[in-house]
N, C-alpha and C positions, 0 to 999 in steps of 0.2 A: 295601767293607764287605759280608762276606755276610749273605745276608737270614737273619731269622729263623723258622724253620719253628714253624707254628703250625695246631694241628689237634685232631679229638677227643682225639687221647692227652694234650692240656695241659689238658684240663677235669677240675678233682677236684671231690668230691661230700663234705664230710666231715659224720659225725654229730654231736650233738649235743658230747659228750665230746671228743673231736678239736677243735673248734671252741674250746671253754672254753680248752684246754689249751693251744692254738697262740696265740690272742691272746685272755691273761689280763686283760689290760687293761681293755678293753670289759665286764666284768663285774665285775673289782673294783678297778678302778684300778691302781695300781702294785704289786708283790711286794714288794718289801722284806727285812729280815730282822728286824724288831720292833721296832726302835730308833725309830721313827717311830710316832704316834698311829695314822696314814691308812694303815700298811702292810698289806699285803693278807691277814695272817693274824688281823687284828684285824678286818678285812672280813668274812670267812667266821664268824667269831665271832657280830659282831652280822647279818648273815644269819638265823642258826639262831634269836639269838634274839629279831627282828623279830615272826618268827613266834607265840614266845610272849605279847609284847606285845601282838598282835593278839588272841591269845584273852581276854588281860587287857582290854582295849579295851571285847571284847564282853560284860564279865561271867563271864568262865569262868576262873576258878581267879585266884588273890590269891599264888602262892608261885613263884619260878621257883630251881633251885637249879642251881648250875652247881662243876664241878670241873675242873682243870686240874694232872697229873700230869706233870711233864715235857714232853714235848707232846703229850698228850694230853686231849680235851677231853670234856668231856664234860656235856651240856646237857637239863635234865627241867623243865616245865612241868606242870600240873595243870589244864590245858582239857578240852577234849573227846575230843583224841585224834585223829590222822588215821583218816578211815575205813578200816576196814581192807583193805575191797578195793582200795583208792588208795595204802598206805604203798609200792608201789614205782614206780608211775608221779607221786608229786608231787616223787619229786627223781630221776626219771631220762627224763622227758621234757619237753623242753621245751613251753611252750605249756599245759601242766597244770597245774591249781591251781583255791584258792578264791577269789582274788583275783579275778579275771574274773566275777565275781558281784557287781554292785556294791552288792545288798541285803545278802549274807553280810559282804561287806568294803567299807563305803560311804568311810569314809575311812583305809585301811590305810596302813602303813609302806612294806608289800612292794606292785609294780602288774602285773609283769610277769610272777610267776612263774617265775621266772629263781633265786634266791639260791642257794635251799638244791640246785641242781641246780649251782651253780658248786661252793658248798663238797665237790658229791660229787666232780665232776670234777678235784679238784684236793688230795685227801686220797689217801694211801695205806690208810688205813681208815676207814672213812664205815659206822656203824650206824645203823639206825632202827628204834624200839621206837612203837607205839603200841596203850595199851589202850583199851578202850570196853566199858562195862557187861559186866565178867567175863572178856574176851578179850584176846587180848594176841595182835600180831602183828612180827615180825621178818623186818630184810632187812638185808642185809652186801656192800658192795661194795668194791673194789680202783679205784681213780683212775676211777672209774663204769659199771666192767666188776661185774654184779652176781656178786656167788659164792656168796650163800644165801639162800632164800626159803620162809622154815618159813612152815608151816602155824599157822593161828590155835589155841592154848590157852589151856585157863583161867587164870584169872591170879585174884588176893585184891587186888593193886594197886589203888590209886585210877587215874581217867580222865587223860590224860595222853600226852603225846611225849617220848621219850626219843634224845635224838642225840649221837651218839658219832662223833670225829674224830680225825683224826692227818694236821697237814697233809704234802704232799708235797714232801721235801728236795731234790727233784732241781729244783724251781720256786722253794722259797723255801729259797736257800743259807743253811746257819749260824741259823737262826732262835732265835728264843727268847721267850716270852710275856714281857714285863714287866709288874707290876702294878700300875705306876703309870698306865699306856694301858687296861687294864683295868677297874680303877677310877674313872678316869674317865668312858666307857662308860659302866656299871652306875650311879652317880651320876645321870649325864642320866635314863637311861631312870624312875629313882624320882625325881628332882625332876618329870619331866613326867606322871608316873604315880603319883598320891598314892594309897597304899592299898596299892599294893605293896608285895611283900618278896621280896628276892632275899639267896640265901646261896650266897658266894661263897667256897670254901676257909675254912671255917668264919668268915668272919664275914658279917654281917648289913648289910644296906643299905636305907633305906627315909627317906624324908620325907614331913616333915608338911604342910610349905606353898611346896613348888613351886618354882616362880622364885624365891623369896622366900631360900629355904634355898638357891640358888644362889649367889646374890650376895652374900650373909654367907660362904658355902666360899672363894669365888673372891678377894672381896677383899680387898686387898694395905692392910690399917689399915681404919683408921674412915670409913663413909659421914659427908659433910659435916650430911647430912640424913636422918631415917628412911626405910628403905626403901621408894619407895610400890609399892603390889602393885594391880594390877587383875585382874579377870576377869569377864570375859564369853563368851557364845555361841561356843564354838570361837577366842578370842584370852583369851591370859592375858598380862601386860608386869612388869614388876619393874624400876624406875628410881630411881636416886640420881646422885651426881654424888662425888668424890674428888679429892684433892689428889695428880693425876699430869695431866700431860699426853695429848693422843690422843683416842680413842674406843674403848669395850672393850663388845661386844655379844657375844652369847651368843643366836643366834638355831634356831628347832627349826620343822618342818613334818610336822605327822603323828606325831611323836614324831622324827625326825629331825632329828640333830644338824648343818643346813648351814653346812659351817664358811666357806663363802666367801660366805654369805648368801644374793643375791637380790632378788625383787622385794616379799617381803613384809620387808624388813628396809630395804631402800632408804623405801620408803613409811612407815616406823615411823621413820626419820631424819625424815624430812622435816615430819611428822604432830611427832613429839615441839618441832623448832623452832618450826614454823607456831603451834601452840598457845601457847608458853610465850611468844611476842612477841605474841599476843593477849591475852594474859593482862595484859601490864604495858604493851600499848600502846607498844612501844618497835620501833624496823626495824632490829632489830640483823641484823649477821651471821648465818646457821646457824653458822658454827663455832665463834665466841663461843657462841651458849648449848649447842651437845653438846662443848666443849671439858672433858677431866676427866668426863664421862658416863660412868657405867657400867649397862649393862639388858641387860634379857634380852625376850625376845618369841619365843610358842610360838601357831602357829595350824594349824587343823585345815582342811584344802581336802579337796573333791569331786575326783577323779584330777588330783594334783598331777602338772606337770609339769616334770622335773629336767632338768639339762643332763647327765647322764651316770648312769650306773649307778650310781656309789657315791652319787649325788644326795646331793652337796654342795654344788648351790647351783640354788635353786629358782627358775623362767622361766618359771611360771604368772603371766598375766594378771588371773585371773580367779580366782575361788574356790570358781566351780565351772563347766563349760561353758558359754556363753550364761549366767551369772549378775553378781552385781557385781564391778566392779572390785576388786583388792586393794589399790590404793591407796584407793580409797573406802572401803571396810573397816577395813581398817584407819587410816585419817584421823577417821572418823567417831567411833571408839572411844575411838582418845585425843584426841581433840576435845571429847568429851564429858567422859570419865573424868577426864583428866588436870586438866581447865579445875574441875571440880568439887571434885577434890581440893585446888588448892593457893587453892581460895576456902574450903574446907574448912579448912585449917591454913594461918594465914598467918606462920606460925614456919618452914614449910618454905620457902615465896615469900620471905620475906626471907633467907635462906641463899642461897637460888638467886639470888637480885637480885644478891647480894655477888660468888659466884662470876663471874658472866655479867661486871661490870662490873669487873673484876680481869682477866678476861681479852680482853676489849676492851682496855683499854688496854695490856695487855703485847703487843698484838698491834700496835696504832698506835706501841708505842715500836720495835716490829720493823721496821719496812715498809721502811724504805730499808737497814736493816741485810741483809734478805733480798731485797732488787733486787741487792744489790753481791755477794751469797755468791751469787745462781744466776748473776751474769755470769763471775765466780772461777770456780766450777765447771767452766760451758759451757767457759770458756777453757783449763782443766785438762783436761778429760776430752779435747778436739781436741787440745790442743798436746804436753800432756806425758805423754799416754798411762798415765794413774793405771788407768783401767779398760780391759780388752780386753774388750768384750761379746762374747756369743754369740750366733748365727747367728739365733736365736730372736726375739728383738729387732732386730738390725738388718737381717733382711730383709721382717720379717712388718710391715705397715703396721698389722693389726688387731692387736688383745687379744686372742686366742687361749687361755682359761683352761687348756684342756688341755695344750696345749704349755707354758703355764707351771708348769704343779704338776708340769714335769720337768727346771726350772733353776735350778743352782746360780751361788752367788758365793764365791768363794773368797776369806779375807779373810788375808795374807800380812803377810811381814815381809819387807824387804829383795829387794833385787834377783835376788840367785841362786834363792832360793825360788820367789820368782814366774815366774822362768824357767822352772825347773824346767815347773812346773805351767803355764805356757801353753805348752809344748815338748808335755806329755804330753795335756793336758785333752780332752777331745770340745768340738770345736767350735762344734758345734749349740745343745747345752745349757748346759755350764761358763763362767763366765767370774772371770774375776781382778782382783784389786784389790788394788793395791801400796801397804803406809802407808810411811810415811819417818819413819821410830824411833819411839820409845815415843809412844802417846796420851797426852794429857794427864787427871788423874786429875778426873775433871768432877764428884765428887759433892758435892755442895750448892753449883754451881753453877746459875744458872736458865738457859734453853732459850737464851738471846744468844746461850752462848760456842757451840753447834751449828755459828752462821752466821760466828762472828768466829775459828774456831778449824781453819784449812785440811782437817785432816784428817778430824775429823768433818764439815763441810761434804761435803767433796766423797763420803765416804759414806753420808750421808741423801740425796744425790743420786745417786749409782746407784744405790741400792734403789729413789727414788722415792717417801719417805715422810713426805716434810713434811707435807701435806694430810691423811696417815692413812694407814691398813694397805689402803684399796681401790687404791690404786698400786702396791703391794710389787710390783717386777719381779723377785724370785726368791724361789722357793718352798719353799728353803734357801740360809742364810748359815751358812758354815759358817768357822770362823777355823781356819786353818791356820799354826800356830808349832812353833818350833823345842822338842821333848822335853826343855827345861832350865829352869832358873830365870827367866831372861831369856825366853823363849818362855812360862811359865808369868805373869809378872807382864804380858806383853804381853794372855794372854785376861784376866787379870781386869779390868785397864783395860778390854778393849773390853766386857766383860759389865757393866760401872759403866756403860758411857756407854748401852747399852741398857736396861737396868733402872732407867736414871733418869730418861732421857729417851724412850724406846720399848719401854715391857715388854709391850706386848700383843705384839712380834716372841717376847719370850721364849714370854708367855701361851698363844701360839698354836701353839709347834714349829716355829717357823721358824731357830731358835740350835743348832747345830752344834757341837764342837770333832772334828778331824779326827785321825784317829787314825794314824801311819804306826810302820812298825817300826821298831825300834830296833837289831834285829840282823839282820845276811844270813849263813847257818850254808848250807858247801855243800860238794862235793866235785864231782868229775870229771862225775857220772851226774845227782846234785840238788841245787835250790838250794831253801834255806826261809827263808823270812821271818818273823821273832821279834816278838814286840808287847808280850815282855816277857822278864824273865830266867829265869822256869819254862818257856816255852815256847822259849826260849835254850836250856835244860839237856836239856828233850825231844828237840828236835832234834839234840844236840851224840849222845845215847844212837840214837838213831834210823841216824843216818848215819855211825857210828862214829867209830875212827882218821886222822886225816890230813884233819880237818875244817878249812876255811878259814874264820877268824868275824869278820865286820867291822862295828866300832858306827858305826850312822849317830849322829855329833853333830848336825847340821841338815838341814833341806830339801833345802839346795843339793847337800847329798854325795852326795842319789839323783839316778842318773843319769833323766832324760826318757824311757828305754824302760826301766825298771822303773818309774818313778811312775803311768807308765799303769796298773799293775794296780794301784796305791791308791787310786784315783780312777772305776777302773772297775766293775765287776759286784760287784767284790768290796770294795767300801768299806766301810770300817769310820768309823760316826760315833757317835757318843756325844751325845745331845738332854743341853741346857742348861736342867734344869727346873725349875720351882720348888716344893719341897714345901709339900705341904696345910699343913704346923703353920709354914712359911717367913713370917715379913713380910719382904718387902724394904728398906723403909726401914728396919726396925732392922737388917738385915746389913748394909746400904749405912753407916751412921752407925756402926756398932762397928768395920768393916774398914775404911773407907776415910774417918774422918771424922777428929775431930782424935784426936790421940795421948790417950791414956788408961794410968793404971798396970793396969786388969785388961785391955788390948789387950795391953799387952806381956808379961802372963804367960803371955796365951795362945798368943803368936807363938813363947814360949821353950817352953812346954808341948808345942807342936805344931812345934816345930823339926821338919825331916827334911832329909838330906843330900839331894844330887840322883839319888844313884843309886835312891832311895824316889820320893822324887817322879815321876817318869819311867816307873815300875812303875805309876801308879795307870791306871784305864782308867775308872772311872766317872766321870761330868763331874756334880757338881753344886754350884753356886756357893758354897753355903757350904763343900763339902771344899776346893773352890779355893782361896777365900779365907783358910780356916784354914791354907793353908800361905805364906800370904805371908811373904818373909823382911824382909831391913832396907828393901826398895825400898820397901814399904809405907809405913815412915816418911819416906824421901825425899819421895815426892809428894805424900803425905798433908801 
């Protein structure tokens, strides 16, 4: 073995830009290309408008307006303005900023000073405008290479930042804003910021009462009980209880949407059970009484501290250095509050009593039914190799959240397919899961058939989500079937068994449908891969005469060294989501419940052959399910 030569010339020094740009990760998590909540141009987004929240925080300006043209974004607050001798060192050096001021920014969004200096390094054009009492200063930079720095003039404009973006295609392939990820966003930021307004592509966004208006947006039917709302000194909570399964929180730090939670959301479980079996005097279970819970909880810390840059998910102890704990904090709050309230209405306590002992018992009728499905399982997952895991999980002993928010489950049909994709998959991360024919159609079915019904069993066991969404071992499931009708009745089956029995996997962006081509268009010099039959005809005009064009019917027919690049850099996934004006129970009840004469008008209304079907590329459950054909009434 020759040695390896190592000396000054292997030491690099990179600046600030270099750094972002090499590993994007560490400042905004994953790239992405939009398709996902968490993907990194939705980062750089709220970055820029962290910033403005902060000034809203501190009393400075009530309006923030934001535009987005193709990709191009473009983000104006009505604060104070960066100083203008600073509009070009607060996003092009790092280590600069007002945050580090912890009187200026005593509990801010932003801590490090970091954001708006990623969003520069990772834009193809990055502007910043800021006025202050009559002057207006501008500066224009290229992937954080500055290229113009006018001089301060007068300006008539109100006080204010103005930032203009265009993220960089060469980092985030194929992108595209969607404005359902968008809106969401914007949402949080006025539910936890009443008083705001934000105007987004001409429309308006603002609330009146916080968590409150969260939980009426979010959920899926009628709360069991009125919403209770609290608020206090830096904690505000918003808690009822629903007729679903799981636990569905919605928790925020700083104004910060931590979507994997933390220690102030652990403490607010614990705090909400501890209370409510004080209350009735009864040693139930916790999961009995947060069984069917749905709340929100927003708390305001002295230099929170996150587990990563995109700080989604908060590892403060403490709520502010050497201050009190955040479980006492937050224990004492809803110890007080909560304890107060439901002696306050005892119309809510008896709803809640109902709930809690309805779920006890469905829970005692389970116990030996879920000793025999985790021995099933174990025995499946060893023997019959249902699941290939990735590298991720079975070498790492610990919970590793970062390496988990980078692995998939790939949810299959048949043997060839699965082939396929563990022939091509990354090891590290991917891993696969083989069903054996059609699931069974589980809707108004209760939570048993999960553990008495093989195939869902041994899938709620490789995710790891009996106990709840704090186990999910992959941080996409993505259902990968065959582009036909049979492949198309196979997702909506598994999107029933999720949305009836696990829809915070939906709620959360963790539901996938995988997208692969349908045609291979090539000749001697290039080969293109189709995703549909316009982009079939593209390519046919593109590479001319004496084009070879082969329709992939299923999974199995791409070979393992082409699947690689459907599953690699270049993935194409389609989020499984649910619209704002969407109940699920009434979609679950009109597609999948019993046959009805306006079901079948609509199934005849919304007939489409298969070569339509196959064409569609947007996944969202009701288009899905409005194209069910007769299999609908089979298993229905």
């Amino acid at each position: 073995m020759s040695a390896t030569n190592y000396s000054e010339e292997h030491i690099r020094s990179l600046d600030w830009k270099e750094h972002i740009r090499l590993r994007p990760g560490m400042y905004i998590g994953k790239l992405g290309d939009g398709s996902s909540y968490d993907d990194g141009i939705y980062i750089l987004l709220k970055e820029v408008l962290d910033n403005c929240i902060d000034e809203f925080v501190m009393g400075h300006g009530k309006k923030v307006d934001i535009s987005i043209e193709g990709k191009r974004v473009t983000v104006r607050d009505y604060g104070r303005g960066v100083p203008l001798g600073k509009v070009v060192d607060v996003v092009s050096k790092i280590n600069t900023g007002a945050k580090y001021d912890s009187k200026a920014f005593k509990k801010s969004v932003g801590l490090n000073g970091v954001g708006t200096k990623a969003v520069n390094a990772l834009s193809t054009y990055f502007k910043i405008e800021s006025v202050r009492d009559g002057q207006l200063m501008r500066a224009e930079f290229d992937r954080g290479e500055l290229r113009k720095n006018n001089k301060a003039v007068s300006s008539d404009e109100p006080n204010g930042t103005r930032v203009e973006f265009e993220p960089d295609e060469q980092m985030f392939k194929n992108f595209q804003f969607r404005d359902q990820h968008i809106e969401r966003l914007l949402w949080n930021y006025c539910y936890l910021n009443t008083g705001l307004t934000i105007h987004y592509n001409g429309t308006k966004y603002q609330s009146k009462d916080g968590l409150k208006d969260l939980l009426q947006e979010r959920m899926d039917g009628e709360p069991l009980y009125p919403i209770i709302h609290l608020k206090g000194d830096d904690i505000e909570v918003a808690i009822t209880h629903a007729n679903h399964y799981g636990e569905d929180y919605y928790s925020f730090v700083n104004g910060q949407h931590t979507t994997q939670g933390g220690t102030h959301q652990g403490a607010f479980r614990e705090a909400v059970a501890k209370t409510i079996k004080d209350f009735f005097k009864k040693d139930w279970e916790a999961g009995d009484v947060r069984t069917g819970i749905v709340a929100a909880i927003a708390v305001k810390v002295i230099e929170p501290v996150f587990e990563s840059q995109t700080k989604t998910k908060l590892g403060s102890l403490e709520v502010e250095p050497g201050g009190q704990s955040m479980r006492s904090f937050v224990g004492d709050f809803i110890g007080r509050e909560l304890d107060n309230h439901l002696h306050k209405f005892p119309q809510v306590a008896e709803v809640l009593l109902q709930r809690i002992t309805q779920n006890e018992r469905e829970r005692k009728e389970l116990t030996g039914i879920r000793k025999l499905a985790r021995e099933r399982a174990k025995k499946a997952s060893l023997h019959n190799r249902k699941l290939r895991d990735c590298r991720v999980h079975l070498t790492d002993g610990k919970k590793d959240d970062a390496r988990k928010l980078e692995t998939t489950l790939f949810i299959t049909e048949g043997d060839s397919a699965s082939g396929s994709i563990t022939k091509s998959r990354n090891v590290e991360t991917q891993a696969v899961f083989s069903l054996k024919g059609k699931p069974l159609n589980c809707y108004g079915l209760t939570k048993k058939v999960v553990y008495e019904n093989e195939e869902f069993n041994l899938i709620q066991a490789a995710l790891d989500i009996e106990d709840g969404m704090d186990g999910l071992r992959y941080n996409k499931i993505v259902i990968a079937t065959d582009a036909d009708v049979d492949g198309m009745h196979i997702r909506l089956l598994l999107m029933t068994f999720f949305l009836q029995f696990f829809p915070e996997v939906v709620k959360n962006d963790h539901l996938y449908i995988l997208q692969t081509p349908l045609f291979r268009v090539r000749n001697k010099k290039e080969t293109i891969y189709c995703y549909s039959d316009e982009e079939r005809q593209r390519a046919i005009l593109k590479l001319g005469k004496g084009v070879e064009i082969t329709r992939f019917k299923g999974l199995g027919e791409i070979s393992p060294d082409e699947f690689k690049h459907f599953i690699g850099e270049d993935i194409r996934l389609e989020p499984v989501q649910i619209t704002k004006d969407a109940s699920v129970g009434k979609l679950l009840e009109f597609y999948m419940g019993k046959n009805t004469p306006e079901r079948q008008e609509f199934i005849i209304g919304n007939l489409k052959v298969e070569k339509d079907l196959v064409n569609e590329q947007a996944i969202d459950p009701v288009k899905v399910i409005a194209r069910k054909l007769e299999e609908v009434e089979e298993e229905a």
